[in-house]
DRENKE-494507 format. One record per atom (N, C-alpha, C): residue number from 1; residue in three letters; atom name; x, y, z. Coordinates in steps of 0.2 Angstrom, whole numbers. Example, Ala and Ser with C-alpha at 12.3 -4.5 7.8 and 13.67 -1.06 7.14 Angstrom:
// DRENKE-494507
REC num residu atome    c1    c2    c3
REC   1    ALA     N    66   -28    39
REC   1    ALA    CA    62   -22    39
REC   1    ALA     C    66   -16    39
REC   2    SER     N    64   -11    35
REC   2    SER    CA    68    -5    36
REC   2    SER     C    64     0    39
//
This chain:
// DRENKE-494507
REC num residu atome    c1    c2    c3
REC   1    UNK     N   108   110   -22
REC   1    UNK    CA   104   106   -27
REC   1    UNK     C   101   110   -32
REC   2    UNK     N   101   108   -38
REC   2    UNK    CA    97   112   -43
REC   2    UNK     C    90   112   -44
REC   3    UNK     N    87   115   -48
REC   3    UNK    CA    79   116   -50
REC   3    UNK     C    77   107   -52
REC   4    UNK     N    81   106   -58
REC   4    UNK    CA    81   100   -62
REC   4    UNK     C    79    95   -54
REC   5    UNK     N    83    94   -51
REC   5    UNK    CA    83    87   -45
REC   5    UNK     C    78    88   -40
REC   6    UNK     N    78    94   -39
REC   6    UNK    CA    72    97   -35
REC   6    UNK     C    66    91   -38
REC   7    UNK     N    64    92   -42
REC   7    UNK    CA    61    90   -45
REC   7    UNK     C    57    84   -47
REC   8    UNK     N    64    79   -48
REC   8    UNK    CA    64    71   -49
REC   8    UNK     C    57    68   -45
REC   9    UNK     N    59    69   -40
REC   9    UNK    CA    53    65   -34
REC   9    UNK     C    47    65   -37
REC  10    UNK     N    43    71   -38
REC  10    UNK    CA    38    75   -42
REC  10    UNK     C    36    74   -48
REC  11    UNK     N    41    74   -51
REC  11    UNK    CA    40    68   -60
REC  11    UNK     C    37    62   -58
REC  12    UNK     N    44    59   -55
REC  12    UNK    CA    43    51   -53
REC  12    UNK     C    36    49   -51
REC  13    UNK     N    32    52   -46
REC  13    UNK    CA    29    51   -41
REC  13    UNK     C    20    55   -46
REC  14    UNK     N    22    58   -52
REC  14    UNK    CA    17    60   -57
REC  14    UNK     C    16    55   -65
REC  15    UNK     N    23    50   -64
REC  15    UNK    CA    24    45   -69
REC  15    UNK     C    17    39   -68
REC  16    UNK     N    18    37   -62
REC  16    UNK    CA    15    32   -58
REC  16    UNK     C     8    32   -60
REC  17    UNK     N     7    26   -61
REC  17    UNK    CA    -2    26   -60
REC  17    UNK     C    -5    27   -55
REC  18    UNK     N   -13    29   -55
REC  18    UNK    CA   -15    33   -49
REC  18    UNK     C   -19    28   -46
REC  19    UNK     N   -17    22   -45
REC  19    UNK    CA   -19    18   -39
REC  19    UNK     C   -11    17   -33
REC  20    UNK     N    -7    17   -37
REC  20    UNK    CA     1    20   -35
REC  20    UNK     C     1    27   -31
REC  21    UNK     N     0    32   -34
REC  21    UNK    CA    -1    38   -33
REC  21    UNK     C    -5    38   -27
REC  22    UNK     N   -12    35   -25
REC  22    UNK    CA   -17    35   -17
REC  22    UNK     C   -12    32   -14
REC  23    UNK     N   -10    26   -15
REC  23    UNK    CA    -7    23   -11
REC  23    UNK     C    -2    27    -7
REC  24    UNK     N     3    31   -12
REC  24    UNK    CA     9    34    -9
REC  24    UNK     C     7    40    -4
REC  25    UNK     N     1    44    -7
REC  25    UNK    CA    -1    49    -4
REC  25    UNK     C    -4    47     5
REC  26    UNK     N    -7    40     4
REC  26    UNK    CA    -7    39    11
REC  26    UNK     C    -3    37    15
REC  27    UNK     N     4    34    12
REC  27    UNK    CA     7    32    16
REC  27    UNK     C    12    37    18
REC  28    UNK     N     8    43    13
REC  28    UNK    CA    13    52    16
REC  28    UNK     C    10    53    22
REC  29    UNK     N     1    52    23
REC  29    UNK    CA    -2    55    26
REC  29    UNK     C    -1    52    32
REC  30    UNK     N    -1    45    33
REC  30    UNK    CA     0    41    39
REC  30    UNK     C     7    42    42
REC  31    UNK     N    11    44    41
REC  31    UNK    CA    19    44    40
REC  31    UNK     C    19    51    43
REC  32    UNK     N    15    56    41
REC  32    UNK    CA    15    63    44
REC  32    UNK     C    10    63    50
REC  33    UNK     N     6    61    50
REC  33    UNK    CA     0    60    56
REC  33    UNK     C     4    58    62
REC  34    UNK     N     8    53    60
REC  34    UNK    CA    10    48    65
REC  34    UNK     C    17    53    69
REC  35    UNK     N    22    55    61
REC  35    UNK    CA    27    59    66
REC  35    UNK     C    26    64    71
REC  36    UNK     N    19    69    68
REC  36    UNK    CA    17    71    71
REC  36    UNK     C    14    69    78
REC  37    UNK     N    11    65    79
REC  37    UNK    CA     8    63    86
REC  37    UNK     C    14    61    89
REC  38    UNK     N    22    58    88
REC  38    UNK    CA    26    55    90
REC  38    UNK     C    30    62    93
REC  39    UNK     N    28    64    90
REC  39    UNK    CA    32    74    93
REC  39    UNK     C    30    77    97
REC  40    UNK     N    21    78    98
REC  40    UNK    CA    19    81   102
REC  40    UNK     C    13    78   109
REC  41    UNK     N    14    70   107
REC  41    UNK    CA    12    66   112
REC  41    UNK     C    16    61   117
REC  42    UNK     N    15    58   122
REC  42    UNK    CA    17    53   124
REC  42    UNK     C    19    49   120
REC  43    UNK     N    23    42   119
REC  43    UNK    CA    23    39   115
REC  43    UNK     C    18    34   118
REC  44    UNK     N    15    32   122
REC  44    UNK    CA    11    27   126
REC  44    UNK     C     5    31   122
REC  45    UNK     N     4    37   125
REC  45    UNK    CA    -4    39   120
REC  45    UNK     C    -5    39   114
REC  46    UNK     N     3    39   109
REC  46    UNK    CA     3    39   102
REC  46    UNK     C     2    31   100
REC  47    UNK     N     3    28   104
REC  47    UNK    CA     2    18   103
REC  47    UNK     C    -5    17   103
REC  48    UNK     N    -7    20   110
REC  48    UNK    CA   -12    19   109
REC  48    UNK     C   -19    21   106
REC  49    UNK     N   -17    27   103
REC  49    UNK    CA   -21    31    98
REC  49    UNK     C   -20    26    91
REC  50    UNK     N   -15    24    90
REC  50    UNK    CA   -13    21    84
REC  50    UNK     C   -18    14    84
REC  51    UNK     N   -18    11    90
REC  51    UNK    CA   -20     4    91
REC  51    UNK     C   -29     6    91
REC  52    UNK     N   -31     9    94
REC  52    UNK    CA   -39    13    94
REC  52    UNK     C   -40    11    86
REC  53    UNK     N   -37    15    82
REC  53    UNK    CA   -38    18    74
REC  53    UNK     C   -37    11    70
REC  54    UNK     N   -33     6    71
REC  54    UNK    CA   -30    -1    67
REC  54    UNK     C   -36    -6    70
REC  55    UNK     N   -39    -6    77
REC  55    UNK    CA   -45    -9    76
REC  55    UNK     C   -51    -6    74
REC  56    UNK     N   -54     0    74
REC  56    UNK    CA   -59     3    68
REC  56    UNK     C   -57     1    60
REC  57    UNK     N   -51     2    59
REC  57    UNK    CA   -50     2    53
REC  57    UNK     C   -49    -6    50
REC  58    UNK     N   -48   -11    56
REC  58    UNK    CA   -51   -16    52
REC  58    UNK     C   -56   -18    53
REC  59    UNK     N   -61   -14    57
REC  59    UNK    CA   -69   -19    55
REC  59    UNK     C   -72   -14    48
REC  60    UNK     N   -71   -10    48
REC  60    UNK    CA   -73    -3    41
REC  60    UNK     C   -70    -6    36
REC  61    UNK     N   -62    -5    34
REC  61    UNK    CA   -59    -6    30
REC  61    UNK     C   -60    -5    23
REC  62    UNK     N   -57    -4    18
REC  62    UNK    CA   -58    -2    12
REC  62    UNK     C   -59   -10     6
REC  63    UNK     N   -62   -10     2
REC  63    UNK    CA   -64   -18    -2
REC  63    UNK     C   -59   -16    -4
REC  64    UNK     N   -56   -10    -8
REC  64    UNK    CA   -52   -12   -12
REC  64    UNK     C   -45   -17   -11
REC  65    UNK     N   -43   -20   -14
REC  65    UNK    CA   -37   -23   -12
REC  65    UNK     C   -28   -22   -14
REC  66    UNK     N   -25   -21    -9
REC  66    UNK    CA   -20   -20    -9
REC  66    UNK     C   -15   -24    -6
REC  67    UNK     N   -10   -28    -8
REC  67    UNK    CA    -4   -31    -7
REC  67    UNK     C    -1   -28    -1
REC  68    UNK     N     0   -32     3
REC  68    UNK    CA     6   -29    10
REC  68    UNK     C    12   -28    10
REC  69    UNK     N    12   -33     2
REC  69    UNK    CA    22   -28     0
REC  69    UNK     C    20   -20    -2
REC  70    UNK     N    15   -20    -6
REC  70    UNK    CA    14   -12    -9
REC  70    UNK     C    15    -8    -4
REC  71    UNK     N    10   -10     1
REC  71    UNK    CA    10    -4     8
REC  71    UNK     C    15    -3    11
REC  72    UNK     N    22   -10    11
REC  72    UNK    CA    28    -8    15
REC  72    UNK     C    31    -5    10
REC  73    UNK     N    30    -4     4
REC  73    UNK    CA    37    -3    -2
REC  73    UNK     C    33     5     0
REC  74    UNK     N    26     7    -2
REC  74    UNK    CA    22    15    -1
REC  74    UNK     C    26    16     5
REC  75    UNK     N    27    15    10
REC  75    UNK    CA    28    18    17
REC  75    UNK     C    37    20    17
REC  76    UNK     N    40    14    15
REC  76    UNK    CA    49    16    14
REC  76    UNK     C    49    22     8
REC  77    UNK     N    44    21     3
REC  77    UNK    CA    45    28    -3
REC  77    UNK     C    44    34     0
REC  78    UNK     N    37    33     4
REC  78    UNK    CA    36    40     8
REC  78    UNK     C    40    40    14
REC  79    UNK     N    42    36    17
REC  79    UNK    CA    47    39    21
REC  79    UNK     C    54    42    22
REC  80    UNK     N    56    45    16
REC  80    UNK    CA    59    47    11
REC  80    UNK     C    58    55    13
REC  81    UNK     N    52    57    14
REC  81    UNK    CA    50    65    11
REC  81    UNK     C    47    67    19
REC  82    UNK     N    49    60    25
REC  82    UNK    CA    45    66    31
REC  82    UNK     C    50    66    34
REC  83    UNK     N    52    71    39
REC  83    UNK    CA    58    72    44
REC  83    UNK     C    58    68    49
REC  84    UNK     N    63    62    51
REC  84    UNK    CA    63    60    56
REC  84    UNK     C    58    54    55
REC  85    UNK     N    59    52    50
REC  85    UNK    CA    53    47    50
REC  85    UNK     C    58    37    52
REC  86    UNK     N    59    39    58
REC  86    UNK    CA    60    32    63
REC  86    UNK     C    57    25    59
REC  87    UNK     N    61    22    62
REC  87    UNK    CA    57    14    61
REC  87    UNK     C    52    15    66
REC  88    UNK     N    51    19    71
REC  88    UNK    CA    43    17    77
REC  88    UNK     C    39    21    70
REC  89    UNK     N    43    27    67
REC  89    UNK    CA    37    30    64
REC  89    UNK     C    33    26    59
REC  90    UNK     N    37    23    54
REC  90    UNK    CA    35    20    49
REC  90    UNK     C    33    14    52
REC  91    UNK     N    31     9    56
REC  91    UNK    CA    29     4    58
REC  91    UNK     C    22     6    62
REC  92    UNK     N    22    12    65
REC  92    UNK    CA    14    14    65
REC  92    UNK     C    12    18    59
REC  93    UNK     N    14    20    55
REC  93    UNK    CA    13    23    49
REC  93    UNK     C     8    16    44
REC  94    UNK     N    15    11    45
REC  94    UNK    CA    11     5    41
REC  94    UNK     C     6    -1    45
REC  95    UNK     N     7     1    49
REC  95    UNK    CA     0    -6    52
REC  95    UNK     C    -7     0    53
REC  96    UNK     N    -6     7    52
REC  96    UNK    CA   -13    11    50
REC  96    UNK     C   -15     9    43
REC  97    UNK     N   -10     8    38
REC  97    UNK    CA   -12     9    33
REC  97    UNK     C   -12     1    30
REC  98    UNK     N   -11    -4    32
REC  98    UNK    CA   -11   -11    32
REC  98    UNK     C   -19   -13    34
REC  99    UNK     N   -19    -9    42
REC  99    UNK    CA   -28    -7    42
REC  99    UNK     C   -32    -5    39
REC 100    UNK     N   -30     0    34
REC 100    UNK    CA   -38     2    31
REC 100    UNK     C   -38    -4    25
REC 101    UNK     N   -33    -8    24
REC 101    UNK    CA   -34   -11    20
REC 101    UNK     C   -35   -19    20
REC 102    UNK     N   -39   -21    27
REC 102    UNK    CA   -40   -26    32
REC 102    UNK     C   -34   -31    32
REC 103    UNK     N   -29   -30    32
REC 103    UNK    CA   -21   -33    34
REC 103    UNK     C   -21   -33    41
REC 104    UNK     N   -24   -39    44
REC 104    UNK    CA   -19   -38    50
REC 104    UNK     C   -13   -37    51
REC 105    UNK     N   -11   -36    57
REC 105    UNK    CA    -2   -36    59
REC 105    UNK     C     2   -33    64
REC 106    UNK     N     4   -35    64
REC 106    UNK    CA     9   -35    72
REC 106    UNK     C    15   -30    74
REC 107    UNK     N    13   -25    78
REC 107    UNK    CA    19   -21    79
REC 107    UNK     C    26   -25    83
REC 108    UNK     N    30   -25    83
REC 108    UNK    CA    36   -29    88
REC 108    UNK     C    42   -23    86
REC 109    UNK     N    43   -25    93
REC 109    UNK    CA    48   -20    96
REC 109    UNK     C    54   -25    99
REC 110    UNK     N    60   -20    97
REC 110    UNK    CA    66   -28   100
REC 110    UNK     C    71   -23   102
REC 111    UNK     N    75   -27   106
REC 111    UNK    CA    81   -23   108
REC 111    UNK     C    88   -24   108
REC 112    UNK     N    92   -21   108
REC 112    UNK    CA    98   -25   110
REC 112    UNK     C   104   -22   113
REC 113    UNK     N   109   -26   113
REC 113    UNK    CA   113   -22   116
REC 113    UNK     C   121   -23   115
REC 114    UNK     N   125   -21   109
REC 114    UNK    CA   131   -22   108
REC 114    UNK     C   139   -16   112
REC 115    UNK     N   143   -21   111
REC 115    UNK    CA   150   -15   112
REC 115    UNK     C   149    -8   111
REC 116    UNK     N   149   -10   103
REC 116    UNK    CA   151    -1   101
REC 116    UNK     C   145     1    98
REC 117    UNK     N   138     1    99
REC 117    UNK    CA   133     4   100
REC 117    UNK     C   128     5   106
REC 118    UNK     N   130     1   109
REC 118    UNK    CA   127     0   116
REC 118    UNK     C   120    -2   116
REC 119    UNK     N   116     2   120
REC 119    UNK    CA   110    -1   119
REC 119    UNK     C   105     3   113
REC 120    UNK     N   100    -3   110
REC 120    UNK    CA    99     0   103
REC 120    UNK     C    91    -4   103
REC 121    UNK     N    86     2   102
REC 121    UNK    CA    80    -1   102
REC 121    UNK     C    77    -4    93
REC 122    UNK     N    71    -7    90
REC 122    UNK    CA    72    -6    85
REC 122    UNK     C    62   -11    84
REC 123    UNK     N    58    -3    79
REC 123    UNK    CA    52    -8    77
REC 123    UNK     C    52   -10    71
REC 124    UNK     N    46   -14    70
REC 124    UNK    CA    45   -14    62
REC 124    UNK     C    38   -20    62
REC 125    UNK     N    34   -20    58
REC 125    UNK    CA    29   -25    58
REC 125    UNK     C    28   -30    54
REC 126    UNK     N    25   -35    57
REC 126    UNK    CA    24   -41    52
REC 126    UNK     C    16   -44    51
REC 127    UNK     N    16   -46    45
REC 127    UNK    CA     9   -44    43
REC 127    UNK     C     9   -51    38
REC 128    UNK     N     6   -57    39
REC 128    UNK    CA     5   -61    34
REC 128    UNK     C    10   -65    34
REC 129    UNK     N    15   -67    41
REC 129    UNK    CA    20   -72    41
REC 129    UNK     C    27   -68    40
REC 130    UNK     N    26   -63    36
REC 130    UNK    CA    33   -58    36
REC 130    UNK     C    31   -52    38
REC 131    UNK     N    39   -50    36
REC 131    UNK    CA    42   -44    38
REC 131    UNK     C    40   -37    31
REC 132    UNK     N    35   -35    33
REC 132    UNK    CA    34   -28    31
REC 132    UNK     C    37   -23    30
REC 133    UNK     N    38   -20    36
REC 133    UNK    CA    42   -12    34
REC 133    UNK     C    48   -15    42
REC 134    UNK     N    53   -11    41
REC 134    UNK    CA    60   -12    46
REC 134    UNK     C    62   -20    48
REC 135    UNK     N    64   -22    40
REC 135    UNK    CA    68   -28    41
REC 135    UNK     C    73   -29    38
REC 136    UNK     N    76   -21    36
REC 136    UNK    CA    82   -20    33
REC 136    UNK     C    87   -23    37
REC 137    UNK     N    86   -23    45
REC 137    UNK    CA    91   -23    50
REC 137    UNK     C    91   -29    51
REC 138    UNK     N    97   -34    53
REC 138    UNK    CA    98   -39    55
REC 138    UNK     C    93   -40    64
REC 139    UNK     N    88   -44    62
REC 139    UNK    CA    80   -44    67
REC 139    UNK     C    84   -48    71
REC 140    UNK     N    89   -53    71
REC 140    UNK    CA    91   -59    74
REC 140    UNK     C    94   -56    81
REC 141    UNK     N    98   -48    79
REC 141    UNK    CA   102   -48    85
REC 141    UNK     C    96   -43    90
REC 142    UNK     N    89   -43    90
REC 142    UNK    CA    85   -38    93
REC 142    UNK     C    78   -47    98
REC 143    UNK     N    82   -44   106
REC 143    UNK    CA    78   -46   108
REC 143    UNK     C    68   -44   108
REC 144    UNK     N    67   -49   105
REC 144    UNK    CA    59   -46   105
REC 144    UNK     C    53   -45   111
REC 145    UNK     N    53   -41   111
REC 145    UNK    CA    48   -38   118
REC 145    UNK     C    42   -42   117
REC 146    UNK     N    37   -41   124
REC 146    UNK    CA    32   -45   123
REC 146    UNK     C    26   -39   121
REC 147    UNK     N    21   -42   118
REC 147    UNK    CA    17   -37   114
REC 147    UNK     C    14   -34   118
REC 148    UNK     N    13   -26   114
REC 148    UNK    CA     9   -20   119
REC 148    UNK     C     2   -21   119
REC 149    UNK     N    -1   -26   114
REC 149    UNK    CA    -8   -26   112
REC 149    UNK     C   -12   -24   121
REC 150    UNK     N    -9   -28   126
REC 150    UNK    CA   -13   -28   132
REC 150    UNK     C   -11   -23   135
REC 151    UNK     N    -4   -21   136
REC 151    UNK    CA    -4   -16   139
REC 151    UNK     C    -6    -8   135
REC 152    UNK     N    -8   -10   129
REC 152    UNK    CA   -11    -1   128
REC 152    UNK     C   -18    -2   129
REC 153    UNK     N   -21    -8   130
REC 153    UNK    CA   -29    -5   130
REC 153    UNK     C   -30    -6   139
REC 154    UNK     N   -26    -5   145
REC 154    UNK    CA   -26    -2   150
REC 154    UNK     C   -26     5   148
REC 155    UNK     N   -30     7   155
REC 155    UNK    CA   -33    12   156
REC 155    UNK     C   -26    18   161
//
């Protein structure tokens, strides 16, 4: 890759207006917080660290107002530039930062199980009647599990 391309992201993401620009920047930081907790914690403890912070962060929340498309379109842009960044990543990456921005929303996790990929798990959130961040996939063929809301505030 050359100097020149290296670089595009960089411009692009310098082009931007700077309520653009916070946004994206959080949806780096939530995106990298999250991969990391997903790396070197349980995933049980990473949920439930995640759900602990989505309820503070709606009663606090920020006044300012931000659109639920922007914070799924911010979270698929930034999920671009983190390694490994899952659909589990990016759906607790956006329902933190759906939270600071008093959006409720809903993690859901589904499953399923075909021929020739076997079995296949798949999250993504929904916030305001849709589909937020991972509804690139066909939802229809994913059994939906029933909500962790109860099972992660067990002790």
């Amino acid at each position: 890759m050359d100097a020149h391309r290296r670089r595009r992201p960089l411009r692009s993401f310098l082009n931007r207006p700077g309520d653009e620009q916070r946004l994206l920047l959080r949806a780096l930081t939530a995106l990298l917080s999250v991969r990391l907790a997903l790396w070197t914690l349980p995933a049980r403890t990473t949920l439930r660290i995640v759900n602990g912070l989505v309820e503070r962060r709606l009663r606090r929340g920020q006044s300012e107002e931000v659109a639920v498309e922007r914070i799924g379109w911010a979270v698929g842009k930034a999920a671009h530039h983190v390694p490994n960044a899952t659909c589990l990543t990016q759906a607790l990456a956006a329902q933190l930062l759906l939270a600071r921005y008093r959006h409720e929303s809903r993690l859901c996790i589904g499953v399923a199980r075909d021929g020739e990929r076997g079995f296949e798990a798949h999250a993504w959130i929904e916030a305001e009647g849709r589909v937020v961040v991972g509804g690139g996939r066909r939802l229809e063929r994913y059994s939906r599990l029933p909500d962790l809301a109860g099972v992660l505030s067990l002790k």
